[in-house]
Structure formats: C-alpha cells, structure tokens
C-alpha positions as CSV (number, residue, x, y, z in Angstrom):
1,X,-46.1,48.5,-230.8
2,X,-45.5,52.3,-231.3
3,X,-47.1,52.9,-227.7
4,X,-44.2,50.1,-226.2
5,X,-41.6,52.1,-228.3
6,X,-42.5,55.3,-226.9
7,X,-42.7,53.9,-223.1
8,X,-39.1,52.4,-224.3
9,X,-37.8,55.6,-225.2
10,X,-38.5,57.5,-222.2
11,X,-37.3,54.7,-220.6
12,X,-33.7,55.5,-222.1
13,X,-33.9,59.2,-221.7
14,X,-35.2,58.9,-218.0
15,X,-31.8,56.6,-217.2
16,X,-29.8,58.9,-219.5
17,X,-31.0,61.5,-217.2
18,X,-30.0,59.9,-213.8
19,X,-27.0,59.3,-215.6
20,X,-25.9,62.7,-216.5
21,X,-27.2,63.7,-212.6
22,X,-25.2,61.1,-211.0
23,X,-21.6,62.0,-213.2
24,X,-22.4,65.5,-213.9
25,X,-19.6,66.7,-211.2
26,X,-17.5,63.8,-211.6
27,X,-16.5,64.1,-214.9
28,X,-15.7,66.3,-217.6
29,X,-19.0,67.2,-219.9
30,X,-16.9,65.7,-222.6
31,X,-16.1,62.2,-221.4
32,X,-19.6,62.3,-219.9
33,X,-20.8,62.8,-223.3
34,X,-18.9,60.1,-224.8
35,X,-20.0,57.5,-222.1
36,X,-23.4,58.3,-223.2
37,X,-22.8,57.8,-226.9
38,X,-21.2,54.7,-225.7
39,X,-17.8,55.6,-226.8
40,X,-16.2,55.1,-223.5
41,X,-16.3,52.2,-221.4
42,X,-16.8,52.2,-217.9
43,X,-13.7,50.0,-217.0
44,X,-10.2,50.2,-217.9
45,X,-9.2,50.9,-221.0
46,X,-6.1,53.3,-223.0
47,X,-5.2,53.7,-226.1
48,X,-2.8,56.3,-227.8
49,X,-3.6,59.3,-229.0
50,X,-2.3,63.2,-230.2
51,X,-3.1,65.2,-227.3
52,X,-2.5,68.9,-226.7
53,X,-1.9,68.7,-223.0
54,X,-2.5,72.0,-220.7
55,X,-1.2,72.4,-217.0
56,X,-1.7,75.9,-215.0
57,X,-1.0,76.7,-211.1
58,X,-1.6,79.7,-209.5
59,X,2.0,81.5,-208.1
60,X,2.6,81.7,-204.6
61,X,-0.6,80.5,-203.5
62,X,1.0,79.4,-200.1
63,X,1.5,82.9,-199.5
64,X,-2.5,83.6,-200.5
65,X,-3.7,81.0,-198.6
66,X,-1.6,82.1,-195.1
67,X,-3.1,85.8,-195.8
68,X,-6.6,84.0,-195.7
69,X,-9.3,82.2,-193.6
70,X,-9.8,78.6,-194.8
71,X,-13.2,79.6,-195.8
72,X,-11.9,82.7,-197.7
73,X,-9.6,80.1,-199.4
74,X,-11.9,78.0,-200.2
75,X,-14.3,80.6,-201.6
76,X,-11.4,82.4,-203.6
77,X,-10.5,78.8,-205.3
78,X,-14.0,78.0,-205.7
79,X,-14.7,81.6,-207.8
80,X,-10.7,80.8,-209.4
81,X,-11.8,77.4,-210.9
82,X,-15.2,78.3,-211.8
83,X,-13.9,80.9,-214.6
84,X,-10.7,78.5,-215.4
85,X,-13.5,75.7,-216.1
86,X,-15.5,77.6,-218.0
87,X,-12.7,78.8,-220.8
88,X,-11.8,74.6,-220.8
89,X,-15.5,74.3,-221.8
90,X,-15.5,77.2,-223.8
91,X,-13.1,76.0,-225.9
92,X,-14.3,71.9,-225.9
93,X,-11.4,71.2,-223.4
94,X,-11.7,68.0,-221.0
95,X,-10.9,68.7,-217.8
96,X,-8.8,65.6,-216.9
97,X,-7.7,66.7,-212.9
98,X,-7.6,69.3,-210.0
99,X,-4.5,69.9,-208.6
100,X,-4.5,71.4,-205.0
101,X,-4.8,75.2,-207.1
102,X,-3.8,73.3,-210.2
103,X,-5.3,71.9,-213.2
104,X,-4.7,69.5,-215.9
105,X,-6.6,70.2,-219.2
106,X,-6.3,67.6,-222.9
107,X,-8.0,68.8,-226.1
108,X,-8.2,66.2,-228.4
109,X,-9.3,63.4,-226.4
110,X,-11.9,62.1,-225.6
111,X,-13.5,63.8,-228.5
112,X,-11.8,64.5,-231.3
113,X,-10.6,68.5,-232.6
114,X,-10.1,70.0,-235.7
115,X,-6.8,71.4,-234.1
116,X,-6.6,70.3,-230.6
117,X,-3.6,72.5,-230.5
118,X,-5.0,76.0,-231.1
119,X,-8.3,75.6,-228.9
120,X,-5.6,74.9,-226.2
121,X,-3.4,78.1,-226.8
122,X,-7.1,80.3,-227.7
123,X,-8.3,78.6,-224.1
124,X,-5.3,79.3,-222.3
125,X,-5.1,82.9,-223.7
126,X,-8.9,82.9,-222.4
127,X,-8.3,81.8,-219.0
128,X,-5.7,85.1,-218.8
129,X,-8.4,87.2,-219.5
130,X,-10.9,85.8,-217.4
131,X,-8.2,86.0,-214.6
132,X,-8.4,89.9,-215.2
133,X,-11.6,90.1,-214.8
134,X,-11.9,88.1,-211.6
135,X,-9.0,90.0,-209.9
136,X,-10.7,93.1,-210.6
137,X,-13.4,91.6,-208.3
138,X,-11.0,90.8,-206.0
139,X,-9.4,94.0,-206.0
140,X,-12.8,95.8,-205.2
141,X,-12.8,93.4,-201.7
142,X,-9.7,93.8,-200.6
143,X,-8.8,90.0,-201.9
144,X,-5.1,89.5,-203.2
145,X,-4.5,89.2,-206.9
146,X,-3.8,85.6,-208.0
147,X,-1.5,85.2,-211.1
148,X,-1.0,81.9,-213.0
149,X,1.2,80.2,-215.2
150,X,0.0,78.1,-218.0
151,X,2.0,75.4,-219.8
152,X,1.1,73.6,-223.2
153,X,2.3,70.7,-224.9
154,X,1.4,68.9,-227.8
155,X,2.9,65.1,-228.5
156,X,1.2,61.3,-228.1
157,X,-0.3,59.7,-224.7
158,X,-1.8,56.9,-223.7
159,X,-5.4,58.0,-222.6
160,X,-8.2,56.1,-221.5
161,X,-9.5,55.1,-217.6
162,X,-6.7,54.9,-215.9
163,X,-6.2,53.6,-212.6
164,X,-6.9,50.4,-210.2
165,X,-10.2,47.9,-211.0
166,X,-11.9,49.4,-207.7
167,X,-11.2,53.0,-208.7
168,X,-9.9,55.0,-212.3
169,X,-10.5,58.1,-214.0
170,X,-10.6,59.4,-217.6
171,X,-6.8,60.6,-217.8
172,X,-3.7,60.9,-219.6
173,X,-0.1,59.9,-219.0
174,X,3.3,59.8,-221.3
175,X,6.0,62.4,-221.6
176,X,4.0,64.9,-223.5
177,X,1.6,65.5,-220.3
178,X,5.3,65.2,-218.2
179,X,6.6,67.9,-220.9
180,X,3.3,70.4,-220.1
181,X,4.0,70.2,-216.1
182,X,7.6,71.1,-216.1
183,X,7.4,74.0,-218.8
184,X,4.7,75.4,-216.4
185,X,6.7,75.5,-214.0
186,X,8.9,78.0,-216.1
187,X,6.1,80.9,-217.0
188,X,7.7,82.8,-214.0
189,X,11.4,82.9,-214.5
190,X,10.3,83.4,-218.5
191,X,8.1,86.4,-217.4
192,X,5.3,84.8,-219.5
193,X,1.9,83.5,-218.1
194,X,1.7,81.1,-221.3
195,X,4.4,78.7,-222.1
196,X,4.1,76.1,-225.1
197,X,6.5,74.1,-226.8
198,X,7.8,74.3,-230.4
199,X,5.3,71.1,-231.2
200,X,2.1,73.2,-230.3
201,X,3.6,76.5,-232.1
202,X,4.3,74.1,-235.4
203,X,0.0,73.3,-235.2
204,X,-1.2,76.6,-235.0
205,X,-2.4,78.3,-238.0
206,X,-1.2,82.5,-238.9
207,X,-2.2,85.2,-236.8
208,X,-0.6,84.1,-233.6
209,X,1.6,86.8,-232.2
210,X,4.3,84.7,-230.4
211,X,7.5,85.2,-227.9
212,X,10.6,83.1,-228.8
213,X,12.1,82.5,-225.6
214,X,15.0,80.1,-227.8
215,X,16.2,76.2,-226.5
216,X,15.2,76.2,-222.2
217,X,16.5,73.3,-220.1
218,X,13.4,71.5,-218.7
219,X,14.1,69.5,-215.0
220,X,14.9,65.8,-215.9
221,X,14.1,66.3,-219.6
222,X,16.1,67.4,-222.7
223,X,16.3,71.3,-223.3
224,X,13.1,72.5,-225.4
225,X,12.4,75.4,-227.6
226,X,9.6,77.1,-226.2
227,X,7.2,79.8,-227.4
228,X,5.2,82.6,-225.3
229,X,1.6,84.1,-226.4
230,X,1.4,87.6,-227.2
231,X,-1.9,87.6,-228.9
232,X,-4.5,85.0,-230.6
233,X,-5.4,85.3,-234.4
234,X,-8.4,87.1,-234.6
C-alpha cells in the first residue's frame, strides 16, 4: 500500500510537471498556479471581483520601430517586456495580455492580495525604474530610449476565462479595466509616466508621495480625478 502511494504520488507530480511545461508561456505563473491548486477551471467561467487593473504602452513606438530593423524591433521588445514582466511578478501581478508594445496587468485576481492596489502602484513605480536601467543599455548601443505611460485603476470586473468554447483566456473586462486604458493614454499630456485614479489613491496606505493633477475628462467616460506617483512609501 505505501509502495502504490508513492508510485501514485510521482504519478501526480510527473503530470503536474508536463503541466507546468506545457502552460508555462501561456499563462501567467499566477493563474498557472491556481489551475494547479485546482482553483480555476479549464473552461469558461467569470465571476466578479475587486481588481486593481494596470495598462502601460510605450510612446511613439511607431517612430522606434521605423528607426529599426524588424529584428532589432523584435529584440528591443523582447529585452522591453522581459524587465516589465518581471516587476508584474515581482510584485505577484497576473499578466492578463500583450498588446502590440502594450500590456494589461490585474492584482487581485486570480489570487487574492492583501492590497491589490498598492502592489499595483509599487509595481508600476518598479517598472519606471527598471525602464532606466534598460535604456541605459540602450544608450551604451546606440538604441533609442523608450518611455512609457502607465495607467491604474482600481473598481469591480467580471474575471474568469473569457472567450469562445474553442478558444478563452484568463482575463478581465468591465469599466474599471476600460477606465485603466483611457487614463494611460493621458500620462503624456499630464507629463507623468504613472497615472491612477482617485479609487486606487483612496487604497493606498501613508508614505505615498502623490501629484494631484485635479478632475481630467476621460474619452467616452465621465471626467475623473486622477493622481500621479512621485515616490513609494518606503
């Protein structure tokens, strides 16, 4: 009997395995983790939830990727995303989507946060900082400098697998995630490479150094108070 429970039990780790080798670079080490756990189910399914939803784009990168080879491109996105990535995981993040240069980040779902809201802002505030670093590489090679814009809201979404029978992915949608697109498209004009709305500033604890940028119309949404990030709490 034990020897069967043994021979069992590598049995379940050995298909746990392929699992994680056959989603690895599919989905996001947090939803792959919850499949595991048995969590999430494979087909569709939503439910609502709180979700502190990030979006971020890189600025003119029409312009960078004219300047470039479609190799270089591809290299310079490939070096881009693999610091972004690492700040989402960094700060338990779920990478929900790429974007063309863009990305779509939740924190609070699948698994659940203490304060989905501040890992989003200390992420976000991360992924600045790692964009320093990288262009400084970039510099050094005679690459352009890429800048980004960051947006973050914080309100409920229906989250689950989303999609068609034949083909769905973990996601979000509801006009929270709507809300985090269109103030990203604002970081520019505000002069700010973090934007977040007044519901994400109302979650975070003291020590955040913030930039009231007042009430901003939002493109076919009602006008928004929104914040910028000067510095994280220590």
């Amino acid at each position: 009997m034990g020897g069967g429970a043994v021979a069992e039990g590598m049995q379940t780790l050995a298909e746990k395995n392929r699992f994680k080798q056959s989603f690895s670079g599919s989905v996001s080490p947090a939803v792959l983790q919850e499949m595991l756990a048995g969590n999430l189910s494979a087909g569709i399914s939503a439910k609502t939830a709180d979700v502190c939803v990030v979006f971020s784009d890189i600025r003119g990168f029409t312009g960078i990727s004219e300047s470039l080879s479609p190799e270089a491109v591809t290299s310079l996105l490939t070096r881009y995303f693999d610091r972004m990535v690492g700040s989402v995981h960094r700060f338990d993040g779920t990478m929900d989507k790429f974007m063309g240069d863009g990305m779509m980040v939740l924190f609070g779902a699948p698994r659940s946060l203490a304060n989905p809201c501040e890992s989003a802002v200390r992420c976000g505030f991360d992924m600045v900082e790692q964009l320093r670093k990288l262009n400084e590489e970039f510099a050094a090679e005679g690459l352009p400098p890429v800048e980004i814009g960051i947006g973050i809201n914080y309100g409920k979404v229906v989250v689950g697998n989303i999609g068609s029978t034949e083909r769905h992915n973990y996601s979000a949608i509801g006009d929270a995630v709507n809300v985090a697109s269109r103030i990203e498209g604002l970081t520019k004009r505000l002069g700010s490479p973090i934007v977040m709305t007044d519901q994400v500033r109302a979650e975070l604890p003291q020590g955040f150094e913030l930039i009231d940028f007042g009430e901003q119309a939002l493109r076919g949404h009602s006008a928004m108070q929104l914040w910028g990030v000067k510095a994280v709490a220590a």
